[in-house]
C-alpha positions as a Markdown table, in Angstrom:
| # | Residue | x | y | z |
|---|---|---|---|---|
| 1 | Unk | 21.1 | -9.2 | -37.3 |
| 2 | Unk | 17.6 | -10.4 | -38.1 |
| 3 | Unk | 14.9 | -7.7 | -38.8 |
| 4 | Unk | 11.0 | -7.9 | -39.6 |
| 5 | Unk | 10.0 | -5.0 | -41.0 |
| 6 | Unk | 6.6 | -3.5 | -42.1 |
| 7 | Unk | 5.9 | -1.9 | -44.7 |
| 8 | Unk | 2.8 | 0.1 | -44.3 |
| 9 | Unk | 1.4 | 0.6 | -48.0 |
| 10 | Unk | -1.1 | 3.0 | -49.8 |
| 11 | Unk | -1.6 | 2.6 | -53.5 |
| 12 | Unk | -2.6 | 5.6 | -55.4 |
| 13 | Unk | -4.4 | 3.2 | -58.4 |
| 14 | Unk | -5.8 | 0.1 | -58.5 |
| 15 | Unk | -3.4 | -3.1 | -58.1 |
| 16 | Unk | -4.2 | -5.7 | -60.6 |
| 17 | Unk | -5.1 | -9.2 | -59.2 |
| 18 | Unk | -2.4 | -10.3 | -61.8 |
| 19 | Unk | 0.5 | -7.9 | -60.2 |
| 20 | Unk | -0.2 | -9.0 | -56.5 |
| 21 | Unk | 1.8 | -12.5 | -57.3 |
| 22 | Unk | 5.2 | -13.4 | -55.0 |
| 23 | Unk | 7.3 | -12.4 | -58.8 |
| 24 | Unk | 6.0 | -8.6 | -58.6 |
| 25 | Unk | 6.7 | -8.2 | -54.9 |
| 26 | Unk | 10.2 | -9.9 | -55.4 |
| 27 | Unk | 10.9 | -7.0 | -58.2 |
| 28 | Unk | 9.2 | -4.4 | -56.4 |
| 29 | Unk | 11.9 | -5.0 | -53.2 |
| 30 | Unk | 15.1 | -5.3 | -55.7 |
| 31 | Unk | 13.2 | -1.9 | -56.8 |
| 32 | Unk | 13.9 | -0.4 | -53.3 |
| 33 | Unk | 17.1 | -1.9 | -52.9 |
| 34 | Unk | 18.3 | -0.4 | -55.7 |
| 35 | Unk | 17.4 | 2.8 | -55.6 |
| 36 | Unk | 20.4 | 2.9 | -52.9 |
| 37 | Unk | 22.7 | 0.2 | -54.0 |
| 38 | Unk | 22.3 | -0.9 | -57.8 |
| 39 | Unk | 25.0 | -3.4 | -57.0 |
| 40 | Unk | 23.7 | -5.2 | -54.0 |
| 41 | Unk | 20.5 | -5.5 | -56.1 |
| 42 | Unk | 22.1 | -7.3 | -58.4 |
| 43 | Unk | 23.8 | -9.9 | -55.8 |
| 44 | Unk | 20.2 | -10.6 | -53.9 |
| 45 | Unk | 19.0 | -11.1 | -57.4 |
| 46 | Unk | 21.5 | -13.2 | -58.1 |
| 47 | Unk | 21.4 | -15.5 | -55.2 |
| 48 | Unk | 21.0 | -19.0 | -55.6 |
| 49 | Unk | 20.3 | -20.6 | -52.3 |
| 50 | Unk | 19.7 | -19.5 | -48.9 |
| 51 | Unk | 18.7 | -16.4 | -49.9 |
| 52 | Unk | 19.2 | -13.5 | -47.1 |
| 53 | Unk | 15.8 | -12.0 | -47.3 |
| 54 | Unk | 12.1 | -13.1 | -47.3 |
| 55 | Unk | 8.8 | -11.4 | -48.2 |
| 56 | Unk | 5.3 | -12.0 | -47.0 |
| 57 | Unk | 2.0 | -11.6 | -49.8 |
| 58 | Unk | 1.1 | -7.9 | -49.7 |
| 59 | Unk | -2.1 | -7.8 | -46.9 |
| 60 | Unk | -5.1 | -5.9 | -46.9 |
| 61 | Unk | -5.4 | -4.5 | -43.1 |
| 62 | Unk | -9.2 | -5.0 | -43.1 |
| 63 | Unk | -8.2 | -8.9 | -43.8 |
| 64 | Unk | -6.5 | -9.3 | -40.7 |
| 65 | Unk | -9.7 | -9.0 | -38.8 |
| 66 | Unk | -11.1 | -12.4 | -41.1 |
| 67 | Unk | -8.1 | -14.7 | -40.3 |
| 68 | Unk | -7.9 | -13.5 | -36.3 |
| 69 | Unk | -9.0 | -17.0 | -35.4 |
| 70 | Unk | -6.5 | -19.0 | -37.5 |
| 71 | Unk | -4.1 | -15.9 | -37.4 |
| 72 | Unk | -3.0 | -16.8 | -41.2 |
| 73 | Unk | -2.0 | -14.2 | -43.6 |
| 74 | Unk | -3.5 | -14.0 | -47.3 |
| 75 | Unk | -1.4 | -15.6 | -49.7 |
| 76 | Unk | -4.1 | -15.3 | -52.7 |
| 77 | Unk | -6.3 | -12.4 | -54.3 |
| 78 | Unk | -9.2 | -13.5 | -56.0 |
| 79 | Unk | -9.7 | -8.9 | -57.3 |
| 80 | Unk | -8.0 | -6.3 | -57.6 |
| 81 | Unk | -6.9 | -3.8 | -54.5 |
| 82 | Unk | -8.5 | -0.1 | -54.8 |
| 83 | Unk | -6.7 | 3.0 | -54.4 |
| 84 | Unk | -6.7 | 3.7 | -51.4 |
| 85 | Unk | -6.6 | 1.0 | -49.7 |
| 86 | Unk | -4.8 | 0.1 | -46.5 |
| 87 | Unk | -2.1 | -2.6 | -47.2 |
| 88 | Unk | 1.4 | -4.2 | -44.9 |
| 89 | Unk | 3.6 | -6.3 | -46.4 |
| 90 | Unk | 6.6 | -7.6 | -44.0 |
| 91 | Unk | 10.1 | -8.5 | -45.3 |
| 92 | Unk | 12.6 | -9.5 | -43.4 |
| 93 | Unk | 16.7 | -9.5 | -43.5 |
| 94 | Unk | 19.1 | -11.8 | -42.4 |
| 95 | Unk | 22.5 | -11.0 | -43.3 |
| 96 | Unk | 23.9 | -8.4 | -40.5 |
| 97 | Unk | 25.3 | -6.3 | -43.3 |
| 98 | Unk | 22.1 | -5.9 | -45.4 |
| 99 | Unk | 20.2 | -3.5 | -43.2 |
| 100 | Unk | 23.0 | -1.1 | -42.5 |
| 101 | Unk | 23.3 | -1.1 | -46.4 |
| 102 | Unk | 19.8 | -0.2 | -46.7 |
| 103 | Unk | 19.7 | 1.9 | -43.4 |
| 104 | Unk | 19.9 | 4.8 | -45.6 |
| 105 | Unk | 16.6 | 3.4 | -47.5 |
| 106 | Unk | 14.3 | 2.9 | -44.4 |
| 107 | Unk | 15.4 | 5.9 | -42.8 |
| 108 | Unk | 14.9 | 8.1 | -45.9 |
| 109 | Unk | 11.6 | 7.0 | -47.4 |
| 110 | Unk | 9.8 | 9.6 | -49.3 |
| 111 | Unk | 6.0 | 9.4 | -48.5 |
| 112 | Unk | 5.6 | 11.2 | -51.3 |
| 113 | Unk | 7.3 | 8.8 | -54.1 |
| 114 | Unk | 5.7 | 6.5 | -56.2 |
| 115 | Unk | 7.2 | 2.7 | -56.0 |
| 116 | Unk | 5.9 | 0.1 | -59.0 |
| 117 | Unk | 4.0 | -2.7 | -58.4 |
| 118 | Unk | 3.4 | -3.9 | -61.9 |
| 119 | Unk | 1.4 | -1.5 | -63.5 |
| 120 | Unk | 0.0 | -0.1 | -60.3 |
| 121 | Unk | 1.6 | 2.9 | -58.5 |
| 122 | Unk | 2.2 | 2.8 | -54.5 |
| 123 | Unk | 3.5 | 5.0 | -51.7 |
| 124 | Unk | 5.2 | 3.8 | -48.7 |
| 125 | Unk | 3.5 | 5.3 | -45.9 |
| 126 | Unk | 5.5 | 4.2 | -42.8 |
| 127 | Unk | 8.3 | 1.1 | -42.1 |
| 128 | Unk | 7.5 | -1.0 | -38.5 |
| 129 | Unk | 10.8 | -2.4 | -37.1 |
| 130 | Unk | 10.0 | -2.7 | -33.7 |
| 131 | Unk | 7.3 | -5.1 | -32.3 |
| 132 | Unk | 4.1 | -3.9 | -31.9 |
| 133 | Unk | 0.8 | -5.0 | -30.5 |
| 134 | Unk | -1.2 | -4.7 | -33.0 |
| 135 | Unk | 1.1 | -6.1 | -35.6 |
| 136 | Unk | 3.1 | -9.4 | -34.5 |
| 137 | Unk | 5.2 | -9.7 | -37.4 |
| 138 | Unk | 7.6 | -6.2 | -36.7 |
| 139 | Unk | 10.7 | -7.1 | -34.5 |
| 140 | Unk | 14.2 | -7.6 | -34.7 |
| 141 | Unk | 17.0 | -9.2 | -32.5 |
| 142 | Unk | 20.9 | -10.2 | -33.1 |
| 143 | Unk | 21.9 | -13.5 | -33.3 |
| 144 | Unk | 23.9 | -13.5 | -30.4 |
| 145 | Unk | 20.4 | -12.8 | -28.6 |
| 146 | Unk | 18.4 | -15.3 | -30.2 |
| 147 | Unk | 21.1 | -17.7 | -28.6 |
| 148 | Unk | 21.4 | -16.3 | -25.1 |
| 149 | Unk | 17.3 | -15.4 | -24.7 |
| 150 | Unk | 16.8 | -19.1 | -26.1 |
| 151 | Unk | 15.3 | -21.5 | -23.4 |
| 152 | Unk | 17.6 | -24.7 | -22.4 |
| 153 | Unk | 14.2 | -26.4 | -21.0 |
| 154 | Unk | 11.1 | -26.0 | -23.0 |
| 155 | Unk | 10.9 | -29.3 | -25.0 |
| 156 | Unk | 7.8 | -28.0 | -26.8 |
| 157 | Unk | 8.1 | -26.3 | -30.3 |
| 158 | Unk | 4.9 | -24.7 | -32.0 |
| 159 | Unk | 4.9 | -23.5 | -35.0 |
| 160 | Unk | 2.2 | -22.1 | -37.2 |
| 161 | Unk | 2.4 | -21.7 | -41.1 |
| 162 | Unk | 1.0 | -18.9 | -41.8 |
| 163 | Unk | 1.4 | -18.9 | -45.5 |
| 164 | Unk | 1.5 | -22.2 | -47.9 |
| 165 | Unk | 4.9 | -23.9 | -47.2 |
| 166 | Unk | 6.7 | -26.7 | -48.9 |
| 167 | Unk | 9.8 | -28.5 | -49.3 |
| 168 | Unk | 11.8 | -29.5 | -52.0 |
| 169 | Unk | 12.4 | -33.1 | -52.1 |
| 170 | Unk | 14.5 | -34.7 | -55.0 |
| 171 | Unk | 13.4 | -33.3 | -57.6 |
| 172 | Unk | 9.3 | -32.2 | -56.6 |
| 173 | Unk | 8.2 | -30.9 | -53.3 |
| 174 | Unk | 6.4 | -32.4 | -50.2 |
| 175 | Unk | 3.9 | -30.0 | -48.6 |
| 176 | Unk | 4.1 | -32.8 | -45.3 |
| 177 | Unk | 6.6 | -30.5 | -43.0 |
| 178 | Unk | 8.8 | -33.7 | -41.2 |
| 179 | Unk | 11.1 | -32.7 | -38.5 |
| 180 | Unk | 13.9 | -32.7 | -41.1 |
| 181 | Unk | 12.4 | -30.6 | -43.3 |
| 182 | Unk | 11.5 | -27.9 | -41.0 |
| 183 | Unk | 14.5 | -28.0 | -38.7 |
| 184 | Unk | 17.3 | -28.6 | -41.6 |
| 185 | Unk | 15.7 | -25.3 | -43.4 |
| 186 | Unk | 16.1 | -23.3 | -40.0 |
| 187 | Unk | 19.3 | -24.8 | -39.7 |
| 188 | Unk | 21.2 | -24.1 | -43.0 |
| 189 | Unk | 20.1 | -20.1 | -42.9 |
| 190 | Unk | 21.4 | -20.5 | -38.8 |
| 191 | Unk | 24.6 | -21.3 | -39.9 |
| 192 | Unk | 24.8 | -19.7 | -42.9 |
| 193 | Unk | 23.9 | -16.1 | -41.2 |
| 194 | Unk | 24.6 | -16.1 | -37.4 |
| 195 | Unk | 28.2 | -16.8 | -37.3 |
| 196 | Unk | 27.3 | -19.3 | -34.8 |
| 197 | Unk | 27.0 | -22.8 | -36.3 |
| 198 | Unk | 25.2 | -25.9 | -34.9 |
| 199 | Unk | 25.8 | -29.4 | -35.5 |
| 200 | Unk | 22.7 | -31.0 | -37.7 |
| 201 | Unk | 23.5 | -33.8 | -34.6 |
| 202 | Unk | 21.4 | -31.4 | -32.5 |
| 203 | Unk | 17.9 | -32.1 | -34.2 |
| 204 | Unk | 18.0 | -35.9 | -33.6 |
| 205 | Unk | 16.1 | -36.1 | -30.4 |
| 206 | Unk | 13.0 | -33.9 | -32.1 |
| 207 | Unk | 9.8 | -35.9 | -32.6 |
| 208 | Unk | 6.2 | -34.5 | -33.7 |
| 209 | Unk | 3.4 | -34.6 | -31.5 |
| 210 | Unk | 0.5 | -32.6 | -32.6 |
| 211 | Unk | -0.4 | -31.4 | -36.0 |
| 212 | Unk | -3.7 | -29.4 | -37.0 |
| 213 | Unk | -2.5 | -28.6 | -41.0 |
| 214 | Unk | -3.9 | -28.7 | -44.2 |
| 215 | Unk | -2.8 | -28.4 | -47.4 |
| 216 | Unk | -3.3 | -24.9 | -49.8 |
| 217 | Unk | -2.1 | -24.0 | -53.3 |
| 218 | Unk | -0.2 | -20.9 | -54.2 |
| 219 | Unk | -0.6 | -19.6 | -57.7 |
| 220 | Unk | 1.7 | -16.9 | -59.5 |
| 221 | Unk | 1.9 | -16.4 | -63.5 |
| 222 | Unk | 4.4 | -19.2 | -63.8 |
| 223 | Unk | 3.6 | -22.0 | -61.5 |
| 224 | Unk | 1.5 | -23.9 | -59.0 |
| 225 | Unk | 2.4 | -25.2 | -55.6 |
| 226 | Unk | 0.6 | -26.9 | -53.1 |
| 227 | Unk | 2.1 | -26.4 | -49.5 |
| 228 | Unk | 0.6 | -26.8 | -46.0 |
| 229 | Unk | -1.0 | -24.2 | -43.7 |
| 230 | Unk | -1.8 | -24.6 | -39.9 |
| 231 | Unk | 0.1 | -25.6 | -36.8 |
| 232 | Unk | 2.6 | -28.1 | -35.5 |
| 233 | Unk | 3.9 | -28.9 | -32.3 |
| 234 | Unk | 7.2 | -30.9 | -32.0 |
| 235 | Unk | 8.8 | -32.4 | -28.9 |
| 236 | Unk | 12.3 | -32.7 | -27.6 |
| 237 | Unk | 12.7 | -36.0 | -26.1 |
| 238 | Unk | 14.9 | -38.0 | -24.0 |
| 239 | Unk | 18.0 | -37.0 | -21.9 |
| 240 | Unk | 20.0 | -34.4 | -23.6 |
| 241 | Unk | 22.2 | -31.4 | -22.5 |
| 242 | Unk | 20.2 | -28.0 | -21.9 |
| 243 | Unk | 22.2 | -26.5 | -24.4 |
| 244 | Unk | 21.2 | -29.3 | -27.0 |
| 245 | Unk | 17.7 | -27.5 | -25.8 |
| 246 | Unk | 18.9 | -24.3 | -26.4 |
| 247 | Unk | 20.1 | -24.4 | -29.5 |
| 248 | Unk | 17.0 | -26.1 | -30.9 |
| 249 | Unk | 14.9 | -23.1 | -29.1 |
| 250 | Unk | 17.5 | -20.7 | -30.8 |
| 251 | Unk | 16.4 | -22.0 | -34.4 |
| 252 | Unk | 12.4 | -22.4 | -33.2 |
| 253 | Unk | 12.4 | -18.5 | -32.1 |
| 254 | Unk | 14.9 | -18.2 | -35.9 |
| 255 | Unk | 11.7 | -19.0 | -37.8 |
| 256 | Unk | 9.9 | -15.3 | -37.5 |
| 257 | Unk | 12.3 | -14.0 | -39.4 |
| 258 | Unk | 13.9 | -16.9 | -41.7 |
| 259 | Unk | 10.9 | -18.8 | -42.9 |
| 260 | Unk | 10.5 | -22.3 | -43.7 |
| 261 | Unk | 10.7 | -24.3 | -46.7 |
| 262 | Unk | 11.0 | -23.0 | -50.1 |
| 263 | Unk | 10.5 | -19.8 | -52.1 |
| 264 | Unk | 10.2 | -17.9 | -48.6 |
| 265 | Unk | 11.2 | -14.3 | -51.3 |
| 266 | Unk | 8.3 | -15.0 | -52.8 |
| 267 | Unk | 5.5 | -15.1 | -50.0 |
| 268 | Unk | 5.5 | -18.7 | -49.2 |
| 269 | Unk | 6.9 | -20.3 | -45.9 |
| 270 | Unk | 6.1 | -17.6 | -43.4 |
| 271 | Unk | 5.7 | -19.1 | -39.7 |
| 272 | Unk | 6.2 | -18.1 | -36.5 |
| 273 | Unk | 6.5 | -19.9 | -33.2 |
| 274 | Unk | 3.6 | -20.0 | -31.3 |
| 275 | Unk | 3.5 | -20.5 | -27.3 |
């Protein structure tokens, strides 16, 4: 089952510009996870491809109110974060088995425990699971639902990047998000997770038809990458079976929770479907 959750955030000292990078974050949720499962730590650690969680940048709640008209999300801190201060950060999960393994985490949070991010201390001050108006990215659905809610006659899919998001491409990435690139990346976590394969035949009738993007870099301590931000719209064309339709909605609606592209556990990749 897919689930989005929020993690509402208070940190009792100063975060560090240099400890808000994609790597911290990716240590501080193995942190959580194995506080209640040292093993399955070790596995989503270990994990080479198609990894069954993604995280977001942490966000600064006064921040959403400067990126309501583009509706993207921070990816980069130019200062620290003060004490204090009011942060989210989503991660999501897309193996069924991983949130009942950490049910006992999300139900048992201690407000009053300090979690390490870097050198800076924080307290978990609530987890969103559910969706919520003033927060989009909280939800969570099963598989079997993404398929049978999925439309078999919208032909338009929007999507907007909401963080940097590239593609691996022989050996470099490609920032430019081509139908295969977007669609094969939804794909392979689809039938990887859900139990419910597709053919990759499905994706041949999908064309773009609208792009507003441009390209952004993402920094961390040990690299630079330069992905694209901004929306897309693709089109299903020609005459094809309504379940064809479906089954490409079914992986459109996938992306809140799966990403797109690469190093989605490290902040990069986030996009939703936009109507």
């Amino acid at each position: 089952m897919p689930y989005s959750l929020v993690l509402n955030l208070l940190p009792r000292s100063p975060i560090p510009q240099a400890h808000l990078s994609g790597r911290h974050l990716h240590a501080l949720f193995l942190d959580l996870v194995r506080s209640v499962d040292p093993e399955l730590a070790a596995i989503l650690h270990q994990q080479e491809s198609e990894k069954a969680f993604t995280l977001s940048p942490l966000q600064v709640a006064s921040s959403r109110r400067d990126n309501q008209k583009t509706q993207l999300l921070q990816w980069q801190h130019d200062r620290s974060i003060p004490a204090g201060t009011s942060c989210w950060w989503r991660v999501s999960l897309l193996d069924d088995a991983l949130f009942s393994k950490l049910m006992h985490l999300w139900l048992n949070l201690n407000p009053s425990q300090a979690w390490h991010l870097g050198a800076a201390d924080l307290q978990v001050v609530s987890v969103l699971g559910t969706p919520q108006v003033s927060q989009p990215w909280a939800n969570f659905v099963t598989y079997t639902q993404l398929w049978e809610q999925a439309s078999d006659e919208k032909r338009q899919l929007h999507f907007r990047f909401c963080t940097p998001t590239t593609f691996r491409q022989t050996k470099y990435d490609c920032a430019l998000p081509t139908k295969d690139f977007v669609f094969l990346s939804l794909l392979r976590k689809w039938n990887h997770y859900s139990g419910n394969p597709f053919s990759e035949a499905i994706l041949e009738p999908i064309y773009p038809s609208y792009f507003d993007i441009r390209t952004e870099i993402a920094i961390d301590s040990r690299s630079k990458l330069i992905g694209c931000v901004g929306d897309i719209t693709f089109q299903i064309l020609g005459d094809i079976e309504p379940i064809q339709i479906q089954q490409i909605n079914a992986l459109a609606d996938f992306a809140l929770y799966a990403g797109v592209g690469r190093k989605t556990p490290m902040g990069m990749g986030m996009a939703q479907r936009v109507n």
